[in-house]
Residue, then its C-alpha position, 0 to 999 in steps of 0.5 A: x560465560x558473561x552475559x551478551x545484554x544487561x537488562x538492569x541498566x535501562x527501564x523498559x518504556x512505559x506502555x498503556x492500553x492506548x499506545x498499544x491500540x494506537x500501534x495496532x490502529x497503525x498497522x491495521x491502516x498500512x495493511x489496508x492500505x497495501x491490500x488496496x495499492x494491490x486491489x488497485x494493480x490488479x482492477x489495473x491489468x484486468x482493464x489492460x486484459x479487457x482491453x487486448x480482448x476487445x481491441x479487434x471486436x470493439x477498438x473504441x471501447x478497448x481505446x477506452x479501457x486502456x486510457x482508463x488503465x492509463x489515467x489510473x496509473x497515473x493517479x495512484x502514481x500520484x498518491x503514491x508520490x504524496x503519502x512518500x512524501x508526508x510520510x504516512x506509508x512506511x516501507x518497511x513492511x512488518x505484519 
């Protein structure tokens, strides 16, 4: 049976502390990240929530919550579209 990967052929690369909390310090801001895209959705639907609730009570108010939901879809909309651009959030997602 031959072997399917020769390991002798490549060095491994060299890792140091640094690297390792540089990677860790990486992943640790893309999790945050994501938990706070997620927080972001959902205060989102609790606005449009608050909105349908009070939409025969208060009109005003619910006209108020949902442009609130709307302006701020729009702005993380618009963050979104600048951390794909520079590159910053990964889409692969490896917790």
């Amino acid at each position: 049976m031959t072997p399917s990967y020769d390991f002798e052929r490549f060095d491994p690369p060299a890792l140091d502390e640094r690297m390792l909390r540089r990677e860790l310090e990486r992943q640790e801001a893309r999790r945050n990240t994501i938990l706070l895209a997620i927080a972001g959705a959902l205060f989102q639907a609790l606005f449009v929530l608050f909105g349908l609730m009070y939409l025969e009570i208060i009109p005003v108010l619910a006209l108020g919550c949902f442009c609130f939901a709307i302006i701020s879809t729009a702005g993380s909309g618009a963050v979104a579209i600048v951390f794909v651009q520079k590159g910053e959030v990964n889409c692969g997602f490896s917790f």
